[in-house]
N, C-alpha and C positions, 0 to 999 in steps of 0.2 A: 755892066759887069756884075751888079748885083744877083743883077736876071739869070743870067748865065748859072752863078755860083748858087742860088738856091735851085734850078732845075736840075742841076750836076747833084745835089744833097738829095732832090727828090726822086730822082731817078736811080741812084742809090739803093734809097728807101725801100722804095720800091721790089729792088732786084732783091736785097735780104731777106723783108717780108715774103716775097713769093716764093724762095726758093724752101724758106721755112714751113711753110703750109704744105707746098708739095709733095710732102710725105707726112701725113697729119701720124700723131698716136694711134695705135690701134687699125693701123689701115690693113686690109686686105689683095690679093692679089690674084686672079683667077686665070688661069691656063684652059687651052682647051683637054690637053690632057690624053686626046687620041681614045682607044679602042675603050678603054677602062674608065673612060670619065672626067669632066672634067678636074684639076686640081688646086684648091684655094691654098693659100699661104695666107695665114692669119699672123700679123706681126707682133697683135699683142701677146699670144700664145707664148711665142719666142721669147718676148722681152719680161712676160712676167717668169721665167725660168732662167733670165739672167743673163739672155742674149743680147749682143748691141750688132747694129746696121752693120759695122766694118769685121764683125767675126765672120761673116760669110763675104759681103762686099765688100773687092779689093782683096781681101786674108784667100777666099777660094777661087773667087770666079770675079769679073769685070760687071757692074750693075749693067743689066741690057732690062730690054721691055719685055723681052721672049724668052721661053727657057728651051732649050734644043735636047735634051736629056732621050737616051737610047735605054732599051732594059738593059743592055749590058753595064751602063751606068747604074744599076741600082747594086751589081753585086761590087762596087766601085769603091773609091774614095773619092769621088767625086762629088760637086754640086753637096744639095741637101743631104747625104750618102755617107761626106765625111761625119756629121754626128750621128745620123739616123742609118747606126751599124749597129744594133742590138745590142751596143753597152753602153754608149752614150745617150743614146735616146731609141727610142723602138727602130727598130729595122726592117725593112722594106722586106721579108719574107715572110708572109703570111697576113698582113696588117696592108693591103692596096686602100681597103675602104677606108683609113685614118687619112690619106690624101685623095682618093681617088672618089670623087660623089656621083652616078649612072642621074 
């Protein structure tokens, strides 16, 4: 019983630790991006400007591994789109190279 109840506590352990690390500080995120390049998402960018994880995930869009984003999406509120409208933060007209790297 004992046996049991400490692999149940370690396995536990385990699951919070990992799920913790899974997205360390400062992590990065990189798309391919199509014709213009790929496109990084830097998270500490965002969090040092005051961003947190659930203002975009969950609040805009479901966290996925892929991002499906069309250019009609940039004139949008969509995705990245809802702040990066040119008053909240730069906007997707004229500025590709701030996400887009060749």
């Amino acid at each position: 019983m004992k046996l049991i109840s400490l692999l149940l506590i370690l396995a536990v352990g385990v699951f919070f630790i990992s799920s913790a690390l899974a997205t360390p500080a400062g992590k990065s995120v990189e798309y391919a991006g199509g014709a213009m390049g790929k496109v990084i998402f830097d998270g500490k960018t965002h969090a040092d400007k005051g961003a947190k994880c659930n203002d975009c995930h969950t609040k805009l869009f479901q966290m996925k591994k892929e991002a499906k984003m069309t250019m009609a999406d940039h004139k949008s509120d969509k995705y990245c789109f809802n702040c990066h409208n040119g008053s909240k933060a730069f906007g997707s007209d004229n500025h590709c190279a701030k996400c887009h790297k060749k």
